[in-house]
OpenMM code with the backbone's topology and positions (N, CA, C; nanometers):
from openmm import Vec3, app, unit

residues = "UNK UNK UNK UNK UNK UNK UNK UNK UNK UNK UNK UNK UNK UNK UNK UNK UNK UNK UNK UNK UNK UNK UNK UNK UNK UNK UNK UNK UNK UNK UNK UNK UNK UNK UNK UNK UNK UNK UNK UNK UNK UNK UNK UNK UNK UNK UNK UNK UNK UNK UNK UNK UNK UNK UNK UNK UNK UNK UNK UNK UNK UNK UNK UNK UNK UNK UNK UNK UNK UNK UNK UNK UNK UNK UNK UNK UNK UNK UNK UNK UNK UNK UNK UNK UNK UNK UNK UNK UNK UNK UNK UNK UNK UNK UNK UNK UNK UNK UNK UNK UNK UNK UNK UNK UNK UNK UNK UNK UNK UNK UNK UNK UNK UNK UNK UNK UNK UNK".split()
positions = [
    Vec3(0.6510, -0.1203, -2.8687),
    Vec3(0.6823, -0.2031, -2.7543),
    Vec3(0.6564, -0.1256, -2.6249),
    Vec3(0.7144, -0.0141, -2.6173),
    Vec3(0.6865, 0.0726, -2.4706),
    Vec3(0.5583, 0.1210, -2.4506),
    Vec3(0.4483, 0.1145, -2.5499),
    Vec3(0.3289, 0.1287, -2.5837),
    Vec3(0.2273, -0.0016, -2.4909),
    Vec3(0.2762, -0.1206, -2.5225),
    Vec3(0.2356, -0.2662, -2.4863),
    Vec3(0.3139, -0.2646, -2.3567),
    Vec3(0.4286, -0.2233, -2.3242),
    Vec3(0.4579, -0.2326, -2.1774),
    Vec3(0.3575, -0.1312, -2.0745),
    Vec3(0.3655, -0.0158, -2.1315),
    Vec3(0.2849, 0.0676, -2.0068),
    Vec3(0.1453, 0.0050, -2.0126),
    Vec3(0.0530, -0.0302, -2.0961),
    Vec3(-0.0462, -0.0511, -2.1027),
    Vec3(-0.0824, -0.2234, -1.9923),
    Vec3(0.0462, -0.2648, -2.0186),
    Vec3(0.0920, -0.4006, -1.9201),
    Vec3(0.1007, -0.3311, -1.7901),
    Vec3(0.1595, -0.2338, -1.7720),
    Vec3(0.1861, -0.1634, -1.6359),
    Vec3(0.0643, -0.1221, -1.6089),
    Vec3(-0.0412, -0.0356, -1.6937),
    Vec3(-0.1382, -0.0121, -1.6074),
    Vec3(-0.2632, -0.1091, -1.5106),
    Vec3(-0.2752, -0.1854, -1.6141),
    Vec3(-0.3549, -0.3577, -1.5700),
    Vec3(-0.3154, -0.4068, -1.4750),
    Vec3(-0.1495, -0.4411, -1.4812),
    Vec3(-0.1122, -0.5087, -1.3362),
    Vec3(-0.1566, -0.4006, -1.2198),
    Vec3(-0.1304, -0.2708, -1.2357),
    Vec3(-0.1628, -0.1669, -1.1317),
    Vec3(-0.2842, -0.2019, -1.0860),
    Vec3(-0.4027, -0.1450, -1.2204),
    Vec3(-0.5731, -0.1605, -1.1896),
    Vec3(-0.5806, -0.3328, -1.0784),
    Vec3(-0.5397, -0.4615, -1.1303),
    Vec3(-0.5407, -0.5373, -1.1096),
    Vec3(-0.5015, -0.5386, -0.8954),
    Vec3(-0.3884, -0.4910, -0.9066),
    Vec3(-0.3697, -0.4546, -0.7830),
    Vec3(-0.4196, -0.4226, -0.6877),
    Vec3(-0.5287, -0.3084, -0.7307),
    Vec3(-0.6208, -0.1900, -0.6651),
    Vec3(-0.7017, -0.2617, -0.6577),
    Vec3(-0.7331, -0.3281, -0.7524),
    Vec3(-0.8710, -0.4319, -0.7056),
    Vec3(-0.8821, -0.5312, -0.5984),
    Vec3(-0.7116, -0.6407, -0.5747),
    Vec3(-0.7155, -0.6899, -0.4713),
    Vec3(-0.7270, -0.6210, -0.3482),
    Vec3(-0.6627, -0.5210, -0.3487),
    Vec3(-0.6844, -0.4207, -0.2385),
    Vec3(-0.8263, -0.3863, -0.1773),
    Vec3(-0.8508, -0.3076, -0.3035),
    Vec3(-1.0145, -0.3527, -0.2522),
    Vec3(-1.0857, -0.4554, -0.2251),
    Vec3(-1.0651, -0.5457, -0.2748),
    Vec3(-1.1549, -0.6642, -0.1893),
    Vec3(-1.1372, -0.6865, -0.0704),
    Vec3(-1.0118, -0.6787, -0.0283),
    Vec3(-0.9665, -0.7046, 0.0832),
    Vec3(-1.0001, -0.6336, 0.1994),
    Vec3(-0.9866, -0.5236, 0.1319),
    Vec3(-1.0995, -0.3823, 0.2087),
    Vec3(-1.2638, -0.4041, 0.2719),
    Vec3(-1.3069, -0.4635, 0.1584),
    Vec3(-1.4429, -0.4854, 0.1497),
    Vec3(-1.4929, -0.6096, 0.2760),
    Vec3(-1.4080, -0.6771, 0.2410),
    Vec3(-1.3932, -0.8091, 0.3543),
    Vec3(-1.3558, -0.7992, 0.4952),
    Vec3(-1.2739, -0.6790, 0.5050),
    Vec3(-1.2271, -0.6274, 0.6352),
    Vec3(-1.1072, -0.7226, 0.7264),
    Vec3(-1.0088, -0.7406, 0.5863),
    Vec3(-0.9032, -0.8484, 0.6251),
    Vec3(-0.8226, -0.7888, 0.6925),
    Vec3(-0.7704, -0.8944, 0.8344),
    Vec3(-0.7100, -0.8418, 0.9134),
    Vec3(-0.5398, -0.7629, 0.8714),
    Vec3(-0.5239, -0.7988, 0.7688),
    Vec3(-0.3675, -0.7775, 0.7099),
    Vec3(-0.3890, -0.5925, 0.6613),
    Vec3(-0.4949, -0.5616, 0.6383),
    Vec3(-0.5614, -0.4462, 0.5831),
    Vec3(-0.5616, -0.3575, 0.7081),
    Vec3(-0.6357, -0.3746, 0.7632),
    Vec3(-0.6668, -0.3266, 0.9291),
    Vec3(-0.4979, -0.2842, 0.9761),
    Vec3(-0.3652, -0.3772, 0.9641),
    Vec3(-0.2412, -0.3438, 1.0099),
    Vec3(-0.1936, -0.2408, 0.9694),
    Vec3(-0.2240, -0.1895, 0.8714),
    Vec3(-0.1722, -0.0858, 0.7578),
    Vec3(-0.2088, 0.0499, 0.8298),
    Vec3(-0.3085, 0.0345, 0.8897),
    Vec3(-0.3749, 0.2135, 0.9329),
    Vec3(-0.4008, 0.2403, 0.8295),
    Vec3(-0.5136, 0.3680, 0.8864),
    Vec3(-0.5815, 0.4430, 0.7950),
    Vec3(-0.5346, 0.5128, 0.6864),
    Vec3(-0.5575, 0.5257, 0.5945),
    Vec3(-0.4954, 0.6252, 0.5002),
    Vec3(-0.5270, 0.8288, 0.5540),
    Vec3(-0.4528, 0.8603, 0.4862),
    Vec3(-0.4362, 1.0160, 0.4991),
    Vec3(-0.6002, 1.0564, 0.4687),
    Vec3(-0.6237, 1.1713, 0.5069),
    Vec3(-0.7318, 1.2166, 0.4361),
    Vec3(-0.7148, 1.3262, 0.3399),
    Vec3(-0.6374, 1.3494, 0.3343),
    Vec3(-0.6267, 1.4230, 0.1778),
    Vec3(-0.5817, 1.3009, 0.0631),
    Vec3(-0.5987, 1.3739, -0.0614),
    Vec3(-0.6642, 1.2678, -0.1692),
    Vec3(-0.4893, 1.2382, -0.2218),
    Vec3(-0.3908, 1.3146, -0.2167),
    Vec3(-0.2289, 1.2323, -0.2440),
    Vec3(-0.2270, 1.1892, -0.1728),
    Vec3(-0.2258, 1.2028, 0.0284),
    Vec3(-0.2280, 1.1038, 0.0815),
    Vec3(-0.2891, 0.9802, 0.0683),
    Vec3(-0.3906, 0.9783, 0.0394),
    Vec3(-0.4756, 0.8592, 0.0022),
    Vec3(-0.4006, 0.7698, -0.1191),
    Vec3(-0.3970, 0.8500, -0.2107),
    Vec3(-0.3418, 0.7915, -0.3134),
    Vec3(-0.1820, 0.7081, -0.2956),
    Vec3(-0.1137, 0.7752, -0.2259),
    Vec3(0.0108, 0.7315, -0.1941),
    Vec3(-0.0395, 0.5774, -0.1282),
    Vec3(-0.1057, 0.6489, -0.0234),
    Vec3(-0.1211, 0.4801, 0.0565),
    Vec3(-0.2139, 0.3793, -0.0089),
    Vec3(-0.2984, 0.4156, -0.0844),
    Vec3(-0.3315, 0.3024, -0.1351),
    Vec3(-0.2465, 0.2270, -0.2817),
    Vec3(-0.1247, 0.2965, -0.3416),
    Vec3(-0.0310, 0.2582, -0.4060),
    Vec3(0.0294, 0.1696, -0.3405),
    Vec3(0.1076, 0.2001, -0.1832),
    Vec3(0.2129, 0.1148, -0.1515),
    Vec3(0.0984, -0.0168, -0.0673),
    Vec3(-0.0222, 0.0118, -0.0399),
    Vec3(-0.1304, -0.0703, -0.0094),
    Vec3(-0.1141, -0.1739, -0.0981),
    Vec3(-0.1449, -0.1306, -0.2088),
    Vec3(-0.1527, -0.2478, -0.3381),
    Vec3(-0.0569, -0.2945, -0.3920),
    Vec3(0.0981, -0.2742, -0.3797),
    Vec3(0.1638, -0.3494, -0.3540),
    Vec3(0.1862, -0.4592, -0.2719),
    Vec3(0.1616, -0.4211, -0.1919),
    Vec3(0.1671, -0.5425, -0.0047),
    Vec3(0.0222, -0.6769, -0.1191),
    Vec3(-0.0901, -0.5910, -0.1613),
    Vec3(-0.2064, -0.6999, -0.2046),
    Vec3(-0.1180, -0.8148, -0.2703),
    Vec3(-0.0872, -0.7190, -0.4028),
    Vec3(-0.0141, -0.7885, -0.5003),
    Vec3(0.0867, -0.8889, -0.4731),
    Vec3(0.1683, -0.9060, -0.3866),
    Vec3(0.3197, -0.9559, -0.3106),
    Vec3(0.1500, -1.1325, -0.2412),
    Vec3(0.1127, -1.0453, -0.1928),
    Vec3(-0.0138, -1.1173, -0.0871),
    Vec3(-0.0410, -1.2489, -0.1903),
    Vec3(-0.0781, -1.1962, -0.2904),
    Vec3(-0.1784, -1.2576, -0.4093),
    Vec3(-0.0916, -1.3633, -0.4340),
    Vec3(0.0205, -1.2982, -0.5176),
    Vec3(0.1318, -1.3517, -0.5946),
    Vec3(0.1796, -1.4920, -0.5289),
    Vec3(0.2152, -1.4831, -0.3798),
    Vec3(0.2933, -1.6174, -0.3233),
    Vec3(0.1667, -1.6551, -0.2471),
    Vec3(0.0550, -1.6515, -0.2526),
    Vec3(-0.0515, -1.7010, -0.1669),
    Vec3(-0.0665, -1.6736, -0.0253),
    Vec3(-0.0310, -1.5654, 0.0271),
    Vec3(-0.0351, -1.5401, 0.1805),
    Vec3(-0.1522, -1.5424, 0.2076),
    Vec3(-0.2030, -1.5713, 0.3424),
    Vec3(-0.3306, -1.5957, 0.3610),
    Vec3(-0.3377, -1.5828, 0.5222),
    Vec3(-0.2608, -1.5302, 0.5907),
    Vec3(-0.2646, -1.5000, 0.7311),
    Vec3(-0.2609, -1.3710, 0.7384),
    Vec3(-0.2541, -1.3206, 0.8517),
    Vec3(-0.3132, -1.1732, 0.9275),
    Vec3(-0.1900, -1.0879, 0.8928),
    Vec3(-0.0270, -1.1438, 0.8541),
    Vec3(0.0582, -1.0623, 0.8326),
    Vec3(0.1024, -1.0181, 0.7245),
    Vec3(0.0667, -0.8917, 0.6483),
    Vec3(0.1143, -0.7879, 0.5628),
    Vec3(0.1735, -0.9064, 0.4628),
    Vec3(0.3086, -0.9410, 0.4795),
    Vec3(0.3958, -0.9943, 0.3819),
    Vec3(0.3422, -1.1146, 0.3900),
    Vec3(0.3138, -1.1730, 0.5094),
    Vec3(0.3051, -1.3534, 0.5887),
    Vec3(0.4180, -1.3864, 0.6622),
    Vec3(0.4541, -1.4855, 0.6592),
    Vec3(0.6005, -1.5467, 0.6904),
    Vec3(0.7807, -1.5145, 0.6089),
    Vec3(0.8427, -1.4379, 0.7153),
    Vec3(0.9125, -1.4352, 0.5949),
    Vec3(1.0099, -1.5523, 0.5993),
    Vec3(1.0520, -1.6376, 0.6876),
    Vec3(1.0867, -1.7780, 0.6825),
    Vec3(1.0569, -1.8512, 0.5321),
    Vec3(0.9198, -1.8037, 0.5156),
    Vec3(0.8747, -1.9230, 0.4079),
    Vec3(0.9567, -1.8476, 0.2764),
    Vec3(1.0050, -1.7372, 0.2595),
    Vec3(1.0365, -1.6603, 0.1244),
    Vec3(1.1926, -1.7529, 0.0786),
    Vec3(1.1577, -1.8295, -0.0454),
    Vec3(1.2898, -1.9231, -0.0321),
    Vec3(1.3334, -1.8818, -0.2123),
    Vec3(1.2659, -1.8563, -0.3008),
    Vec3(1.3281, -1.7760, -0.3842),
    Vec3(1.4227, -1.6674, -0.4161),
    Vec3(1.4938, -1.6676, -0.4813),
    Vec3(1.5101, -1.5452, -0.5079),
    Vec3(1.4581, -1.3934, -0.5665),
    Vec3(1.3527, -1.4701, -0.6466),
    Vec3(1.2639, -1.3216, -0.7367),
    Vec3(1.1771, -1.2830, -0.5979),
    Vec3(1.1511, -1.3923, -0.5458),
    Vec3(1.0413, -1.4094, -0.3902),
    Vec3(1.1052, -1.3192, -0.3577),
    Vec3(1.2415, -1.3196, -0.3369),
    Vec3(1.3158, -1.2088, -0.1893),
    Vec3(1.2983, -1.0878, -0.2344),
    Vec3(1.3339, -1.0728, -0.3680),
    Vec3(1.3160, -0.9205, -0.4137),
    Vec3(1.2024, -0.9088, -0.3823),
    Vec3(1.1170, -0.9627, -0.4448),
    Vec3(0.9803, -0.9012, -0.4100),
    Vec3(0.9175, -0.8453, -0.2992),
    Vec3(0.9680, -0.9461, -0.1945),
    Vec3(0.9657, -0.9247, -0.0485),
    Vec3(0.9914, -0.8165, -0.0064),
    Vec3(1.0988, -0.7879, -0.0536),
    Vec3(1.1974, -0.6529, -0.0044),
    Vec3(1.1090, -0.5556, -0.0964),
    Vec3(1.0391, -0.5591, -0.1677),
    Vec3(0.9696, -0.4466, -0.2351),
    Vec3(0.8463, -0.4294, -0.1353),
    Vec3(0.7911, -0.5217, -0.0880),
    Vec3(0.6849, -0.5339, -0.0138),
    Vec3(0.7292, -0.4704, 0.1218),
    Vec3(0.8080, -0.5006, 0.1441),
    Vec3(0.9002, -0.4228, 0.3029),
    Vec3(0.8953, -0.2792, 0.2795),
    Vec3(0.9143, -0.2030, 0.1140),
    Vec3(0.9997, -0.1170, 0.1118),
    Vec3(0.8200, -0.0276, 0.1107),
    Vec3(0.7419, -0.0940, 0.0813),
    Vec3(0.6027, -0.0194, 0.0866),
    Vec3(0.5537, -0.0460, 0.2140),
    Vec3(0.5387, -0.1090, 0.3182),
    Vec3(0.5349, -0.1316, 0.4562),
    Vec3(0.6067, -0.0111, 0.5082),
    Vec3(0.7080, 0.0240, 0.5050),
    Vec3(0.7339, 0.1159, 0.5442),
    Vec3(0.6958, 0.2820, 0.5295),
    Vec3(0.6934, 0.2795, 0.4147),
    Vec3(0.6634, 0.3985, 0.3401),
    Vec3(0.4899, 0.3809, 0.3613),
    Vec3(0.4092, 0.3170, 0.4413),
    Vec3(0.3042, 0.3304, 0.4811),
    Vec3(0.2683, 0.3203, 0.5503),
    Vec3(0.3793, 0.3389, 0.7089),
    Vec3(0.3812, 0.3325, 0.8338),
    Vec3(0.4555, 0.4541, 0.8400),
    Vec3(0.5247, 0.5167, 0.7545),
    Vec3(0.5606, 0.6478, 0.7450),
    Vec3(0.4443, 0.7675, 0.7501),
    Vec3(0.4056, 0.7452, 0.6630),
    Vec3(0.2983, 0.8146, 0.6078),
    Vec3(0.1418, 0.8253, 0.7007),
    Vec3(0.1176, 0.7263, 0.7487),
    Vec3(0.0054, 0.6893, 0.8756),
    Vec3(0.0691, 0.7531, 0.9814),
    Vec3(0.1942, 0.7515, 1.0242),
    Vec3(0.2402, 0.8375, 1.1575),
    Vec3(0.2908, 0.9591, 1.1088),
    Vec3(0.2860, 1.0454, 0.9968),
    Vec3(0.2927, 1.1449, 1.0431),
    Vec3(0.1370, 1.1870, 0.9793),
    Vec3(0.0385, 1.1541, 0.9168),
    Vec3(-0.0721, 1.1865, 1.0139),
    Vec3(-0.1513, 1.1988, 1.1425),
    Vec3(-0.0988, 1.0892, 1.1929),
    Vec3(-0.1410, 1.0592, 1.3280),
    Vec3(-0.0666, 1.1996, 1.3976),
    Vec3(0.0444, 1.2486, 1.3728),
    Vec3(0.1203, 1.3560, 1.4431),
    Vec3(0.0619, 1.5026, 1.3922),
    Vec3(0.0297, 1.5024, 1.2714),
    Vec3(-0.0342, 1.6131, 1.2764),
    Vec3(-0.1245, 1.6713, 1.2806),
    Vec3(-0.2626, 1.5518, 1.3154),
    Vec3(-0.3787, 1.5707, 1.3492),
    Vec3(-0.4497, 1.6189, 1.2399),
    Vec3(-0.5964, 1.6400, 1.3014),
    Vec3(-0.6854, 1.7257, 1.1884),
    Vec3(-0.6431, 1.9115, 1.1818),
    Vec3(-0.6446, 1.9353, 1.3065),
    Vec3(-0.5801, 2.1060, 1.2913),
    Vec3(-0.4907, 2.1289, 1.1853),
    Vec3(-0.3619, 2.0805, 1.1943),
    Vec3(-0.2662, 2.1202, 1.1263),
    Vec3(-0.2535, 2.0770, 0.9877),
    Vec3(-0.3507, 2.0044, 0.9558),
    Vec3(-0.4352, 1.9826, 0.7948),
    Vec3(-0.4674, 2.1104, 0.7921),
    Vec3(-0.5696, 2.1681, 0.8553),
    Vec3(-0.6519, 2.3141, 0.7843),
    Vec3(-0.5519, 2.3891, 0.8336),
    Vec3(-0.4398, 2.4428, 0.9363),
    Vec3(-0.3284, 2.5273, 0.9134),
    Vec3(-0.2589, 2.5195, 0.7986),
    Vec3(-0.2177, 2.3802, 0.7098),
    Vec3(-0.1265, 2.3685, 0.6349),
    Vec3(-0.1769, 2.4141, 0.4930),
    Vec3(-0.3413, 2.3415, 0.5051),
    Vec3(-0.3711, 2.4716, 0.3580),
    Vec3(-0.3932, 2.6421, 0.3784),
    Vec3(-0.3994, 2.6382, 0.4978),
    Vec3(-0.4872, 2.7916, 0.4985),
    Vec3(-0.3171, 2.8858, 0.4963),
    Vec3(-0.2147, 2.8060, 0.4925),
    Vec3(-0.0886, 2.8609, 0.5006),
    Vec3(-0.0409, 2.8807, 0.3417),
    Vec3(-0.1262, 2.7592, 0.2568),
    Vec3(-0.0865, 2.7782, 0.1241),
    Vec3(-0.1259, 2.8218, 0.0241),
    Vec3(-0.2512, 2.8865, 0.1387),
    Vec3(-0.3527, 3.0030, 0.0142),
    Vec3(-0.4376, 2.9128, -0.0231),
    Vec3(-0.4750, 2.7867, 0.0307),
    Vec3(-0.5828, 2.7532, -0.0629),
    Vec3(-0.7483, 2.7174, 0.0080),
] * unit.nanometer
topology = app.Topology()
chain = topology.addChain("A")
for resn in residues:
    res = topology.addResidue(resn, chain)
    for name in ("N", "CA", "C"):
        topology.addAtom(name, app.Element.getBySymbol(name[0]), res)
């Protein structure tokens, strides 16, 4: 069974990444809100995780306007709200993550490895 669940977990993930990317590809304005991702490759990875959440949330209730979640007026479920609030909880954590790149610039990228030996 936990065999058939992760393998469920990875698909919905892949599945995810893919809306993401399209969305990318298309140059949707909801994409564009997010900021850039990090340029190192966990940064990247981080943000395009909590990225593909926001897709997924997108997909799931049909949002189709310029805002991240959409409307949250329209969220009248309950599994909806959780979800919502999961979608909030990656909005953040990717407005986190975009400003403190933005704060530490490109310099303090090559200080921070050349500090860690690598």
């Amino acid at each position: 069974m936990q065999t058939a669940l992760t393998a469920r977990q990875a698909l919905i993930e892949a599945a995810a990444r893919g809306l993401l990317h399209d969305a990318q590809e298309v140059g949707a304005a909801w994409v564009a809100r997010l900021g850039q991702p990090g340029s190192r490759p966990e940064a990247r990875e981080r943000w395009e995780a909590h990225a593909a959440t926001v897709a997924l949330y997108r997909y799931r209730y049909e949002i189709t306007g310029p805002a991240p979640l959409g409307d949250p007026n329209a969220v009248r479920r309950l599994d909806q709200a959780a979800e919502y609030r999961a979608g909030q909880l990656a909005l953040r954590h990717i407005k986190t993550s975009v400003r403190r790149n933005d704060e530490k610039g490109p310099q303090s990228t090559v200080r921070g490895t050349l500090r860690r030996g690598l």
